[in-house]
C-alpha positions, -999 to +999 in steps of 0.1 A: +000+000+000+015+033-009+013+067+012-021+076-004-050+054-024-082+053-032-106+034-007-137+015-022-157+048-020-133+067-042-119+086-010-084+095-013-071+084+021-042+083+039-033+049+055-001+034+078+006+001+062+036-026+071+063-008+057+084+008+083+077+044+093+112+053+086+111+035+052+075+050+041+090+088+052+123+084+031+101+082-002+087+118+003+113+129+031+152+128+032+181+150+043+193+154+010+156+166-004+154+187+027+187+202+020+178+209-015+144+230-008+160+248+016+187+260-007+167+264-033+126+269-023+123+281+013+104+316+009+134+333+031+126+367+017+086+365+027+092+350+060+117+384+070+093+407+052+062+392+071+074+385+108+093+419+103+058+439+105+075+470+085+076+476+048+104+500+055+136+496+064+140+517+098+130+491+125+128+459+106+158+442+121+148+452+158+117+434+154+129+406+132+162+396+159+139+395+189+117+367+172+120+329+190+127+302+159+135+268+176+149+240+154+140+203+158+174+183+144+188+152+136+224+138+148+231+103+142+195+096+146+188+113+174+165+143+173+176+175+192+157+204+202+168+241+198+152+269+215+160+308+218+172+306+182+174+342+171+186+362+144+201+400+134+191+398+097+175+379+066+211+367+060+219+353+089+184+332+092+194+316+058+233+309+067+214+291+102+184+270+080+212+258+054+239+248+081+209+233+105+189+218+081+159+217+107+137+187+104+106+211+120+111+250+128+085+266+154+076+304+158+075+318+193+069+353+207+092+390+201+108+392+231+121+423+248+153+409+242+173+388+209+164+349+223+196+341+219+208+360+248+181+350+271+206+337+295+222+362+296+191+387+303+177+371+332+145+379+345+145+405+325+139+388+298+100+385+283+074+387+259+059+414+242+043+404+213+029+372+189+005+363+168-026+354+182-027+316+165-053+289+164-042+252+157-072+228+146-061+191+139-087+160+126-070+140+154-096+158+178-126+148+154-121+112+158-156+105+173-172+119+145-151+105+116-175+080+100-151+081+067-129+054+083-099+075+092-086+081+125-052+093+143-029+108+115-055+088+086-069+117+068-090+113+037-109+142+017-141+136+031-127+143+071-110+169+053-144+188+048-143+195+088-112+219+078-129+236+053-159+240+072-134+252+106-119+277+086-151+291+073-165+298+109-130+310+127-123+335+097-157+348+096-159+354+135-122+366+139-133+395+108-170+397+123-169+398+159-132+409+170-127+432+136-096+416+128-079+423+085-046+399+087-055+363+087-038+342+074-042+301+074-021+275+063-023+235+059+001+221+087+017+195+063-004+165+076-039+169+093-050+197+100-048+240+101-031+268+120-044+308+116-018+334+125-037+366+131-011+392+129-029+425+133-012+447+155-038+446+180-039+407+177+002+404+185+000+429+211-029+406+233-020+399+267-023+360+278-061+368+293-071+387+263-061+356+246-080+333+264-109+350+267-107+350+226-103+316+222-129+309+244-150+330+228-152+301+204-154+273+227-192+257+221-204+232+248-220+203+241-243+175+263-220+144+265-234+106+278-226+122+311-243+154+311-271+155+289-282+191+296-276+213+268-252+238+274-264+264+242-281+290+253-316+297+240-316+315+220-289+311+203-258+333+207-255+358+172-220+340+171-239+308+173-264+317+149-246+327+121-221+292+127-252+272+123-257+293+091-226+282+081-224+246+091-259+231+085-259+233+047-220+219+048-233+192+070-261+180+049-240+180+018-207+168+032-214+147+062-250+127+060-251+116+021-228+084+013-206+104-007-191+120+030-200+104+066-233+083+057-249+099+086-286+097+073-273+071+043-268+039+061-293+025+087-272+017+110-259+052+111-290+069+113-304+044+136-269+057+159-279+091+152-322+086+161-307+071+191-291+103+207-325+120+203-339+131+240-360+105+255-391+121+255-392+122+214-392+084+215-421+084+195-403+103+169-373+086+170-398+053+164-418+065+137-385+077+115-371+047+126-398+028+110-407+046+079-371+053+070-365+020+062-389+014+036-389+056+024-363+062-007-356+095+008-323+111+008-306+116+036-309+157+028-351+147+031-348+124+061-328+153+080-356+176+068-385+153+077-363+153+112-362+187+122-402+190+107-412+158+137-392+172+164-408+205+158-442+194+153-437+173+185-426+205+206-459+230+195-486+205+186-509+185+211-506+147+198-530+122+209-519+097+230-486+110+231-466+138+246-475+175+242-462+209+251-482+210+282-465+175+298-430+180+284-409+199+309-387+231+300-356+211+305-369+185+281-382+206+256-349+226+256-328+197+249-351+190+218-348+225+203-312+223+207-306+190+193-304+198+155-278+225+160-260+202+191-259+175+155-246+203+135-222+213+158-207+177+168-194+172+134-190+206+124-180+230+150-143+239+147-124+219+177-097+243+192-062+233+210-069+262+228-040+260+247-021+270+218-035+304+217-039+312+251-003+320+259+026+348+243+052+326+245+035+291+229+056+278+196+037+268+169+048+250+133+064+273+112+047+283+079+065+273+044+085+241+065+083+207+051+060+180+075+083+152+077+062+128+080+045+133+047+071+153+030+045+182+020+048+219+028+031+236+051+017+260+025-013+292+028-045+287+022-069+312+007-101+311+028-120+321-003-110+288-023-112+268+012-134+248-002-115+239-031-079+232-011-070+195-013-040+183+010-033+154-011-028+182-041-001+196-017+035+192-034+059+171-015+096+175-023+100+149-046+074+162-065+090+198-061+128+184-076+107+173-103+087+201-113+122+221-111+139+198-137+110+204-155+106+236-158+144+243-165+143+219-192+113+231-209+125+267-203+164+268-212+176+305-201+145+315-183+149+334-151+129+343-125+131+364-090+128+329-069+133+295-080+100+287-062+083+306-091+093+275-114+071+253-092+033+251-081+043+271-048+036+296-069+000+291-073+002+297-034+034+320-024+026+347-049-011+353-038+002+350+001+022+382-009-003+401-029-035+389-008-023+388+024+014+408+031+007+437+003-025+449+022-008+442+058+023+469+044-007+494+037-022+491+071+013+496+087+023+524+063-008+542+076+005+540+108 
């Protein structure tokens, strides 16, 4: 079995097989391919211009040498971690990526003082500014991953629960806190990180942080704890998420072509079963007529939220009505479509990653060793078109290099990334995302 095949759905999918980890990661991942996009790929000049925050000259290299890089390396097999890695200029972050050859680089926090000399500073030495980040990964969605994947297994219908994370985090970070300076990339494996790097985003203290990210936090009854925690009604945040989400999670999560939610019986017989106990007689009658109806699972989740509504405003002989159901039970079943919505959908935060100044996170534009793809940007307005098994990985970078200078003798360009598909995504990252950033900070 290779890195990535079809299942017997068609779903590209990502599977560990017999073949030794360190055997399967030498196929897309090796010192000398690592060495070689370094050299010859790494986007040094938009890393410098980016984490410099200032299109001029005057300042640039302050800012720049009191940035934390740590390097993860390998010695005779053994991986060694580097913090406090700092650096003066653009110069002298190349000279230490090409001697190093990292294997992983994080991003940490400006310091008041260059990393490097954090020893030396003492207690002195501390944060003052970083990105306020966000890390989502499909490892957290394992519950809800019907598409046979779990762990690192990542096919493109889990995928979908990116796209669909992405859509709500961007639209509430704009929306509700006003940030401009998003910007999101594919970690290299399975999953997504946002850097907001507005000026009033780096400059968050650790509470302002948390309070953020749990801004975003959406509780949900458990086997445990059936009460629903969503308020009633529903927060605007809330609202427009469900917005979002629900048409997302009838196309991409109950048909067979994504999580057979509503497409299998023994799915949606799962799914009838998490209904409150006092819709028993719903959850029977569906139960029933589904398995003789033709519907699609679009009209059986339809035909759902029409009995569970029906059940909570209409008097029904010999059943339950809104004068014997309780407010607690009636809550529950008003909440349960969105609670549905929200299990699969909802964006599921390592908020400890963005609660704190001084928390590293993946470096953008690095190789994931593990799969030998880079970590490149996503544009949130073709989200729904980004594929992580279209990612290049570096053998497929060396080739598309030999390619293009043998079908373009004496062609130059500014960057030898331009004669690869990190084009298609460095050039708009500049244009889309840096260009506008500079104009903000010029006004300033």
């Amino acid at each position: 079995m290779t890195a990535a095949q079809d299942d017997a759905s068609g779903c590209n999918l990502v599977k560990d097989s017999k073949i030794p980890e360190a055997q399967k990661n030498a196929v897309v991942f090796s010192p000398e391919l690592l060495s070689m996009y370094y050299s010859r790929l790494f986007p040094f000049e938009i890393m410098y211009e980016w984490l410099s925050y200032n299109p001029s000259s005057k300042g640039t290299e302050r800012l720049f040498s009191r940035r934390e890089f740590s390097f993860t390396i390998e010695i005779d097999g053994e991986e060694i971690y580097m913090r406090y890695q700092s650096y003066q200029k653009q110069e002298d972050f190349r000279a230490a990526i090409l001697q190093r050859k990292p294997m992983k680089i994080d991003i940490g926090a400006v310091f008041s003082n260059p990393p490097k000399d954090h020893k030396a500073i003492g207690q002195g030495f501390k944060t003052e500014q970083r990105e306020l980040v966000f890390d989502i990964d499909l490892t957290d969605y394992d519950e809800v991953r019907h598409c046979g994947c779990s762990g690192a297994q990542i096919c493109t219908k889990c995928w979908q629960m990116m796209t669909m994370a992405i859509k709500v985090m961007d639209c509430g970070l704009r929306e509700d806190f006003g940030f401009k300076h998003i910007a999101w990339f594919y970690s290299g494996r399975r999953g997504v990180h946002a850097w907001v790097c507005d000026e009033e985003a780096r400059k968050l203290s650790n509470e302002a942080r948390s309070a953020v990210a749990n801004y975003f936090e959406v509780s949900l009854s458990t086997e445990k704890d059936k009460a629903s925690s969503l308020p009633n009604p529903l927060h605007p945040m809330m609202k427009r998420a469900i917005e979002t989400l629900e048409p997302m999670f009838i196309k991409k999560v109950l048909p067979s072509s994504g999580h057979s939610l509503l497409a299998e019986q023994e799915k949606w017989t799962a799914l009838l079963a998490t209904l409150p106990d006092c819709a028993e007689r719903v959850r029977d009658n569906l139960e029933t007529n589904w398995k003789s109806a033709e519907s699609t699972p679009a009209e059986k989740w339809i035909e759902l939220k029409k009995h569970l509504k029906i059940f909570t405003t209409k008097v029904r002989d010999g059943g339950k009505s809104q004068k014997t159901i309780s407010s607690m039970e009636r809550s529950k079943l008003e909440a349960w479509p969105v609670e549905t919505v929200f299990r699969y959908t909802y964006p599921r935060l390592d908020i400890n990653v963005s609660k704190m100044q001084n928390h590293l996170l993946k470096s953008p534009f690095c190789v994931h060793p593990k799969t030998g793809r880079v970590c490149i940007p996503i544009n949130v307005e073709k989200a729904d078109m980004f594929d992580p098994f279209n990612v290049p990985t570096l053998p497929d970078l060396m080739q598309e290099l030999d390619n293009f200078e043998s079908n373009n003798p004496g062609v130059s360009v500014d960057y030898e990334w331009e004669k690869t598909s990190l084009k298609e995504t460095f050039q708009p990252f500049t244009k889309e995302f840096l260009e506008p950033m500079w104009k903000d900070l010029y006004k300033k």
